[in-house]
DRENDO-1510 file (C-alpha; in Angstrom, 1 decimal, always signed):
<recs>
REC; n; res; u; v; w
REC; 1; UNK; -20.7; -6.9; -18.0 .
REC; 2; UNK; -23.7; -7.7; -15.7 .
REC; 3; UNK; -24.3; -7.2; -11.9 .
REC; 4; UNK; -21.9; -6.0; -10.5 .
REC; 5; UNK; -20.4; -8.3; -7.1 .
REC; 6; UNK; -19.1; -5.2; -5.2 .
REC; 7; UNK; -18.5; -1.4; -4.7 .
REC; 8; UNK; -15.3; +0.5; -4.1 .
REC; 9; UNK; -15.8; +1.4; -0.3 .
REC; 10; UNK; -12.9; +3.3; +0.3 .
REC; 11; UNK; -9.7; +4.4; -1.7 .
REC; 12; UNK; -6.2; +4.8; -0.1 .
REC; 13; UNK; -2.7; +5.9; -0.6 .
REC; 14; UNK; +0.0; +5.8; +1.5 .
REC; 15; UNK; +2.7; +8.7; +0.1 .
REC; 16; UNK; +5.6; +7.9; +2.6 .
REC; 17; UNK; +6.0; +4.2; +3.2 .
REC; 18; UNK; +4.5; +2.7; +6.4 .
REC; 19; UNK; +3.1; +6.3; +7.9 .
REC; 20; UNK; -0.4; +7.3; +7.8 .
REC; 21; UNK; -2.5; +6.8; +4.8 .
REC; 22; UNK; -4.7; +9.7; +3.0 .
REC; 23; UNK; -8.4; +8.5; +2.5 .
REC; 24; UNK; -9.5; +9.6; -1.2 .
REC; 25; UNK; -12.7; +10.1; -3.0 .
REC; 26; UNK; -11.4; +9.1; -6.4 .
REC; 27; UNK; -7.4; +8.5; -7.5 .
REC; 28; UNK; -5.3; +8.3; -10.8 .
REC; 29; UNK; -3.7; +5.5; -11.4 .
REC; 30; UNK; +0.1; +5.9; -12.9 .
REC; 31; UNK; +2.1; +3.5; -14.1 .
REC; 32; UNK; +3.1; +2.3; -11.2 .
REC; 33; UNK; -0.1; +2.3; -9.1 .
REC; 34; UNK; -2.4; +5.1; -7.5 .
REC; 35; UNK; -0.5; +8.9; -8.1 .
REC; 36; UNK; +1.6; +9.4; -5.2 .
REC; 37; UNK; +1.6; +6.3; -3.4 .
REC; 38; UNK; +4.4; +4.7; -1.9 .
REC; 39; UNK; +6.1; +7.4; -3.5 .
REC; 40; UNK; +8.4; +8.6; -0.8 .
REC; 41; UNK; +10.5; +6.0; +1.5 .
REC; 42; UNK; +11.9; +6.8; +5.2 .
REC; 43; UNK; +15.8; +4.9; +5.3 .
REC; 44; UNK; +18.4; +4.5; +8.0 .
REC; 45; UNK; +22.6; +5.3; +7.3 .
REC; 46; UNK; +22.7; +2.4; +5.2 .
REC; 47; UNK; +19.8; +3.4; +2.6 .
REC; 48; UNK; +17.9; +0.4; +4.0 .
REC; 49; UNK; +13.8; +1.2; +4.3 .
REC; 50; UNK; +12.5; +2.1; +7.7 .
REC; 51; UNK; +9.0; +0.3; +8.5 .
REC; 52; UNK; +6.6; +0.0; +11.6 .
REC; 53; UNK; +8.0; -3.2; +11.8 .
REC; 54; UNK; +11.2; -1.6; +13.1 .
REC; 55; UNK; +9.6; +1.6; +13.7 .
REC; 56; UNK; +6.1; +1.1; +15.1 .
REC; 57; UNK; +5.9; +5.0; +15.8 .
REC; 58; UNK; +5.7; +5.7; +11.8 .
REC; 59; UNK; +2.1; +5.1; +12.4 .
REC; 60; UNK; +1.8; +8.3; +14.0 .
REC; 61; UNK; +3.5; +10.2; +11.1 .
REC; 62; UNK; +0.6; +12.1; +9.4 .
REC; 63; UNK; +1.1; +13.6; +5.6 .
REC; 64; UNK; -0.7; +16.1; +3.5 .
REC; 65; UNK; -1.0; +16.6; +0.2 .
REC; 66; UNK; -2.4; +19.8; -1.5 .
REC; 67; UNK; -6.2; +19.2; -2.4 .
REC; 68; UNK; -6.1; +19.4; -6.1 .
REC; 69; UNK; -3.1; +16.7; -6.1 .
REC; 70; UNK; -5.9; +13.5; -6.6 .
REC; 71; UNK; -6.8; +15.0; -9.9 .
REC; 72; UNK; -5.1; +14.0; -13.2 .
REC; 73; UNK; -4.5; +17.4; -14.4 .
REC; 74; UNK; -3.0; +18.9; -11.8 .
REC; 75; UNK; +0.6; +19.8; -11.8 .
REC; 76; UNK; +2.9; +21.2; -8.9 .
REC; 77; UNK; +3.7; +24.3; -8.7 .
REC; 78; UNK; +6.9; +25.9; -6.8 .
REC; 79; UNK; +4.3; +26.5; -3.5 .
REC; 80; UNK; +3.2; +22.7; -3.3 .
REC; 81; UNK; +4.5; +21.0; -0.4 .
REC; 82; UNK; +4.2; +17.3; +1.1 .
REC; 83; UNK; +3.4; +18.4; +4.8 .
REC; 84; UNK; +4.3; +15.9; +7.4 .
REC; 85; UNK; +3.4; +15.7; +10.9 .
REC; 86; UNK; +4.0; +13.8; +14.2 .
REC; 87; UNK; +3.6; +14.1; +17.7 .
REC; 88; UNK; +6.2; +16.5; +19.2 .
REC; 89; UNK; +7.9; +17.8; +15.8 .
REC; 90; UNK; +7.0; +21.4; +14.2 .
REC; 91; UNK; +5.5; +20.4; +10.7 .
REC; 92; UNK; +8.0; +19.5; +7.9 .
REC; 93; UNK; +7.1; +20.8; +4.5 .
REC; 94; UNK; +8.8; +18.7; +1.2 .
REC; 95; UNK; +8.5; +21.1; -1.8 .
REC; 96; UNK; +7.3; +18.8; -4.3 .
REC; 97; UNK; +9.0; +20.4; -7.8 .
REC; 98; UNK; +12.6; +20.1; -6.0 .
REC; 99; UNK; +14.6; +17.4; -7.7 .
REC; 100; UNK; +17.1; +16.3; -4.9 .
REC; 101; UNK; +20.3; +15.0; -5.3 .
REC; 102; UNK; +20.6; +11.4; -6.9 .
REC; 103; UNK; +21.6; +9.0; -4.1 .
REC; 104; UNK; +22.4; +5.0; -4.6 .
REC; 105; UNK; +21.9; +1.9; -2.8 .
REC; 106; UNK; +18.5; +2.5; -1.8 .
REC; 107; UNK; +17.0; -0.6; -1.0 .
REC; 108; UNK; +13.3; -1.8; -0.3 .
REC; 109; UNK; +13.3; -5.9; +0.3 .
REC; 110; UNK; +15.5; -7.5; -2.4 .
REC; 111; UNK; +15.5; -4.5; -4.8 .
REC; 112; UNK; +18.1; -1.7; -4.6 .
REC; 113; UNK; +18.8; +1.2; -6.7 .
REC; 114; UNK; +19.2; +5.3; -7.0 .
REC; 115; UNK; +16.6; +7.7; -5.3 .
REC; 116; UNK; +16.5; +11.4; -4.8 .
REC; 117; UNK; +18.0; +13.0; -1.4 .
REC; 118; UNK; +14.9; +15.0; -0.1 .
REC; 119; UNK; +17.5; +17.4; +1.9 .
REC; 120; UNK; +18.9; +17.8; +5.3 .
REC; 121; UNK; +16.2; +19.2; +7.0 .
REC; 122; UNK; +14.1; +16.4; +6.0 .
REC; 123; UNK; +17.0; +13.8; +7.2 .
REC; 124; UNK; +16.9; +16.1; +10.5 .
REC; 125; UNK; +13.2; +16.0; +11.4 .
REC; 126; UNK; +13.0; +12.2; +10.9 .
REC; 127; UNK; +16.5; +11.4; +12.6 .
REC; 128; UNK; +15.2; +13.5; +15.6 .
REC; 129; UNK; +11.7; +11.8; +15.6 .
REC; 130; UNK; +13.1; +8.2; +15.0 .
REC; 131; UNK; +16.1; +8.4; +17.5 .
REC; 132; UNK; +18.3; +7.3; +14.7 .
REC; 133; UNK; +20.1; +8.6; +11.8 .
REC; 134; UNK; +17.5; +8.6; +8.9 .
REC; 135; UNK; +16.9; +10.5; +5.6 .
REC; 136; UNK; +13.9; +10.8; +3.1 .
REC; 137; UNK; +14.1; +9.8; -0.2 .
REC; 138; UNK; +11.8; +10.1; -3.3 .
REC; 139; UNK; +11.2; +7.6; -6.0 .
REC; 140; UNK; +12.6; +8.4; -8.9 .
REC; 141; UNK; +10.3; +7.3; -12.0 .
REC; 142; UNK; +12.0; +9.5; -15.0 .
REC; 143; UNK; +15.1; +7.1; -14.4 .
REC; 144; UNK; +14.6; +4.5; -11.8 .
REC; 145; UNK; +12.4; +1.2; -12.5 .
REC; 146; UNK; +11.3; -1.3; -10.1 .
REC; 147; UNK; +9.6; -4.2; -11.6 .
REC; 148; UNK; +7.0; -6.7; -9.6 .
REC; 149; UNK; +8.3; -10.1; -9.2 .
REC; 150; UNK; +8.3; -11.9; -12.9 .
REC; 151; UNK; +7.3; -15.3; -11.3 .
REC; 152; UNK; +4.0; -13.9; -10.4 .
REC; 153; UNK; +3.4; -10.7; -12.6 .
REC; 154; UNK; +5.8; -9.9; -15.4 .
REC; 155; UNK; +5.8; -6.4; -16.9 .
REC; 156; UNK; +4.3; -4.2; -14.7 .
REC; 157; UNK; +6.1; -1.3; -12.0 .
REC; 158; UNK; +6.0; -0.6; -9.1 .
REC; 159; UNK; +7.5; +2.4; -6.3 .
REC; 160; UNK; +8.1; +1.6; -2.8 .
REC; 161; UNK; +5.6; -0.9; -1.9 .
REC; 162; UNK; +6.4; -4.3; -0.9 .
REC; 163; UNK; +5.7; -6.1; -3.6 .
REC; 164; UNK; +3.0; -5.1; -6.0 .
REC; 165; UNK; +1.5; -1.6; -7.0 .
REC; 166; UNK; -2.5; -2.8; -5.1 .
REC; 167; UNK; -4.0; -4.3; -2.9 .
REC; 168; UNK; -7.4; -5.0; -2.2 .
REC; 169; UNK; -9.7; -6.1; +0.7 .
REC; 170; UNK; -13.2; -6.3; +1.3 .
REC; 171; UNK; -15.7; -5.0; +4.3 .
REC; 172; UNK; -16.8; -8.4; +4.6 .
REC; 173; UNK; -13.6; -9.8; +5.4 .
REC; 174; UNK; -12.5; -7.3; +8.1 .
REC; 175; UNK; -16.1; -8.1; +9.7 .
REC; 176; UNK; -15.4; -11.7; +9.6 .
REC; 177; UNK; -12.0; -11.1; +11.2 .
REC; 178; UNK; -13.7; -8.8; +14.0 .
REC; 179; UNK; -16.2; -11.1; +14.8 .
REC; 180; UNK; -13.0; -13.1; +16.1 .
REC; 181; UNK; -12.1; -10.1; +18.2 .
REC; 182; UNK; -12.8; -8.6; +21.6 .
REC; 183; UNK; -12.0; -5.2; +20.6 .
REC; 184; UNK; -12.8; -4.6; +16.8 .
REC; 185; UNK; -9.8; -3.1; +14.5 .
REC; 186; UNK; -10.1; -0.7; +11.6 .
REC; 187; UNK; -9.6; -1.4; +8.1 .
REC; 188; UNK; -6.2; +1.0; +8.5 .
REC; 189; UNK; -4.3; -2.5; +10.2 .
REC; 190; UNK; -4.3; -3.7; +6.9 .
REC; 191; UNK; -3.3; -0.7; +4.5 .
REC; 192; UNK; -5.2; -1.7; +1.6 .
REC; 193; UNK; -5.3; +0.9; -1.3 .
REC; 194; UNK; -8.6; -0.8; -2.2 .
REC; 195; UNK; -11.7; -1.3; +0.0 .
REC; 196; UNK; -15.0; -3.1; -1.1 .
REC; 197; UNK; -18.0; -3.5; +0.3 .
REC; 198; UNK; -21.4; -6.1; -0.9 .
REC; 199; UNK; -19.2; -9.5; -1.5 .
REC; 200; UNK; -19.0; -12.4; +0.7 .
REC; 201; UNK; -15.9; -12.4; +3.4 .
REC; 202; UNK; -12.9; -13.2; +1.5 .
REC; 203; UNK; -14.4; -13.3; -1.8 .
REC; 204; UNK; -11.4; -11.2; -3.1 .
REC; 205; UNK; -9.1; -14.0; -3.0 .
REC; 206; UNK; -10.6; -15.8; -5.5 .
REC; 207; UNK; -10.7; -12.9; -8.4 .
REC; 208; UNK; -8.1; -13.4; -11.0 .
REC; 209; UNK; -9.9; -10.9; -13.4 .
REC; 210; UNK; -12.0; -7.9; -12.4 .
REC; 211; UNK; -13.3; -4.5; -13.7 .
REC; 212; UNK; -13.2; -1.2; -12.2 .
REC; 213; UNK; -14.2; +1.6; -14.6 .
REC; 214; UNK; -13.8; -0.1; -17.6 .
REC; 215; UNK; -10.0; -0.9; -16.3 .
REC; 216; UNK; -8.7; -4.6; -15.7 .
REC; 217; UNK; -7.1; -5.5; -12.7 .
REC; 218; UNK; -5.6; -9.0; -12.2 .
REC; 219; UNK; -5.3; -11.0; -8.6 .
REC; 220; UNK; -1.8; -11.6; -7.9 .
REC; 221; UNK; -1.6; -13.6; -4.8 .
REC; 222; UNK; -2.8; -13.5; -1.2 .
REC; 223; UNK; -0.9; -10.5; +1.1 .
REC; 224; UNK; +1.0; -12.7; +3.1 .
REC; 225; UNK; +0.9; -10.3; +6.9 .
REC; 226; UNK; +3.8; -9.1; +8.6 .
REC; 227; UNK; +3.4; -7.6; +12.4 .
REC; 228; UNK; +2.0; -4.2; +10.9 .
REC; 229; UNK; -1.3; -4.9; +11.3 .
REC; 230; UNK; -1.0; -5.9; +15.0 .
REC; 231; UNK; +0.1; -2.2; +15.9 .
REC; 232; UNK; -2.3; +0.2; +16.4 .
REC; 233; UNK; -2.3; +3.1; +13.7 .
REC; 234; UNK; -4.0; +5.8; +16.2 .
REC; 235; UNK; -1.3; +4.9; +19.4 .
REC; 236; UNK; +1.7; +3.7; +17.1 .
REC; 237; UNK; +1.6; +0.4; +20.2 .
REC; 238; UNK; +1.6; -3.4; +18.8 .
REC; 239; UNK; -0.5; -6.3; +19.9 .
REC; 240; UNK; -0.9; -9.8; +19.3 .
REC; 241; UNK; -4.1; -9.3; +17.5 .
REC; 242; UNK; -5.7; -9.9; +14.6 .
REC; 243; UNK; -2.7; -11.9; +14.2 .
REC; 244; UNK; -3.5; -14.4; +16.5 .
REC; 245; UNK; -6.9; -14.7; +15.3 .
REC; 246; UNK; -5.7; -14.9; +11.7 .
REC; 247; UNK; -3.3; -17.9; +12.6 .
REC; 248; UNK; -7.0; -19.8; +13.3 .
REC; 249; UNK; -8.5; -19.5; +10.1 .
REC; 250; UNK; -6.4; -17.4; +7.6 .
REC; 251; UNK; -2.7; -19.2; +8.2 .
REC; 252; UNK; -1.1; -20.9; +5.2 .
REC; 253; UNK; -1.5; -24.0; +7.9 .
REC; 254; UNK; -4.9; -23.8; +7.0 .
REC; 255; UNK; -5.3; -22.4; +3.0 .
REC; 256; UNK; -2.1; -25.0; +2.1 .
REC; 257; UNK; -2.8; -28.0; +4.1 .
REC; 258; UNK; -0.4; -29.9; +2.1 .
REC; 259; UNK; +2.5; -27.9; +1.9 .
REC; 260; UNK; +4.9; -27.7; +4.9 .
REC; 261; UNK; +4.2; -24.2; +6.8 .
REC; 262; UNK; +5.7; -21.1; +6.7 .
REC; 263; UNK; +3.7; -19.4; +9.5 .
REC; 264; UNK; +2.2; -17.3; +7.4 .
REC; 265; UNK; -1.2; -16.0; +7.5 .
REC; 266; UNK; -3.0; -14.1; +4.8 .
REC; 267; UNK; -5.5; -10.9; +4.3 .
REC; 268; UNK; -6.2; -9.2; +1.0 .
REC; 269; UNK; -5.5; -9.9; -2.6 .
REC; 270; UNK; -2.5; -8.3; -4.2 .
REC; 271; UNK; -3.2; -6.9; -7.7 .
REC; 272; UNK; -1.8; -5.3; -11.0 .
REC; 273; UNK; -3.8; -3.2; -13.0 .
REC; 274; UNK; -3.4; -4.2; -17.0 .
REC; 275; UNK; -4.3; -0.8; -18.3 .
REC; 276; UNK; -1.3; +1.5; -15.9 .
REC; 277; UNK; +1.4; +0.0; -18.5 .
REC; 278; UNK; +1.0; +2.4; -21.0 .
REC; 279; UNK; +0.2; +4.9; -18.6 .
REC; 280; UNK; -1.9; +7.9; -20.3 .
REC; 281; UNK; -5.2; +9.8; -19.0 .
REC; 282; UNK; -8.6; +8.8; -17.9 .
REC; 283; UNK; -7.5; +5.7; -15.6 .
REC; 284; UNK; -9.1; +7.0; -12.3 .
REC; 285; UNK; -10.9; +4.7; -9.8 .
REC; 286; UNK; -14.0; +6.6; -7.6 .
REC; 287; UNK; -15.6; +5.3; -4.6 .
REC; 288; UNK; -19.2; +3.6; -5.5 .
REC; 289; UNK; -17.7; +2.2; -8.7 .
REC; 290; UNK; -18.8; -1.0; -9.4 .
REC; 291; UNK; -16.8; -4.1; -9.3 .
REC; 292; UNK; -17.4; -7.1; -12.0 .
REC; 293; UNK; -15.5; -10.3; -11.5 .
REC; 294; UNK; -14.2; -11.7; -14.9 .
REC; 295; UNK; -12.4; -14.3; -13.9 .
REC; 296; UNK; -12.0; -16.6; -10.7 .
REC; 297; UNK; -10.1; -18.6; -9.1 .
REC; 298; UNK; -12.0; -22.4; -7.6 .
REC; 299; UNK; -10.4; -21.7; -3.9 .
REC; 300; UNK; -8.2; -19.2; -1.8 .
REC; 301; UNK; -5.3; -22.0; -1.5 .
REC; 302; UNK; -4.5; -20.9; -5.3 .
REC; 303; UNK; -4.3; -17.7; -4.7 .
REC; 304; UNK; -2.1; -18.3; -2.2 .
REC; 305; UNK; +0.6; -20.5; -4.1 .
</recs>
């Protein structure tokens, strides 16, 4: 395989979409990304997803999973709750063996479908903290699929997410996009699941083929950035940065010269992981593990196509 070109920094998941994330030493990976992640979606009257983008306050929403739940074997018993916190709310504990009840028109994007109903209490505690009628629901994966986009990767699942089941960013890149700054941000802005650390800034856009622990993952495209990285994840309060700073050197203005713009601007590499189809044991990703590039692209404005 040779040198490796990187090391996994830091591992992520985010369980509810768009609240706080849970730093990890090692996590499985499922067939639809990391265990857990994105697994549990906050949505208003409507079934429509709840984000920061609406709902910049999310941020502020911690959650808790029991210890041994990063670890392949374990299984939940009837005393192993999701615990979520927030400013100004008594702790709200989701048993995690309860199958709620089967709700449709769930939607996330362009995709709707069925979820489970995690229970009035739940809908309760988030109404009351949002201001607005909300419930939680769970992703169900023993009947419900949710395929990533064909055009760019055919055959693969994912939960809740945006669009695909990774994503990836280096420690070189948030540095480069600090160095921009006058206050420096923390890799949280960017919710990667995936941090690295020992390639050059940006480097990650340009891998189309890499190896983690003997498992293949495969560059999508560029994360295209909404506003969630401009709001602070420790006050919940938005900015104009690193945005604005992206817009200089990141913006599809600048990748795409060519093509008419879009205003986008780009950080991180979305990614599918070949080996989660047939799902099965012994797919786990640990921090230190080295990172071979297989395959690359010649420039980030292909990535971003």
């Amino acid at each position: 395989m040779g040198e490796a070109s990187a090391r996994v920094k830091s591992i992520f998941i985010y369980p509810i979409k768009s609240c706080r994330g849970i730093s990890l030493s090692q996590a499985p990976i499922s067939t639809t990304g990391f265990r857990w992640d994105r697994q549990w979606l906050i949505v208003n009257a409507n079934g429509r997803m709840y984000t920061q983008r609406v709902v910049p306050k999310l941020a502020l929403v911690e959650v808790e999973l029991p210890n041994g739940a990063f670890s392949e074997e374990w299984v939940p018993s009837a005393t192993s709750y999701l615990v979520i916190r927030a400013p100004g709310m008594n702790a709200l504990k989701v048993p995690l063996t309860r199958r709620g009840e089967q709700v449709d028109g769930v939607s996330v994007w362009n995709w709707s479908g069925s979820a489970l109903d995690e229970g009035s209490e739940a809908a309760e505690w988030f109404s009351t903290y949002i201001g607005k009628p909300s419930r939680l629901v769970r992703f169900d994966a023993d009947f419900v699929t949710r395929s990533t986009d064909p055009d760019y990767a055919r055959g693969y699942r994912t939960m809740f997410s945006d669009q695909f089941p990774f994503l990836i960013a280096s420690q070189g890149s948030l540095d480069a996009v600090n160095k921009m700054l006058k206050e420096p941000i923390p890799i949280n802005r960017f919710r990667p699941n995936i941090l690295v650390d020992g390639c050059e800034p940006f480097s990650e856009d340009l891998w189309k083929e890499i190896n983690i622990n003997k498992l293949t993952f495969y560059g999508v495209k560029l994360c295209a950035r909404c506003k969630v990285p401009s709001i602070s994840q420790e006050t919940g309060i938005a900015g104009i940065e690193p945005t604005e700073a992206l817009k200089t050197f990141r913006s599809d203005k600048v990748l795409l010269p060519h093509k008419k713009p879009q205003g986008q601007v780009y950080f991180g590499q979305n990614m599918v992981c070949k080996d989660s189809i047939d799902g099965g044991r012994g797919k786990v990703i640990r921090i230190r593990d080295p990172v071979y590039i297989v395959k690359r692209l010649s420039s980030s404005a292909e990535a971003a196509v």
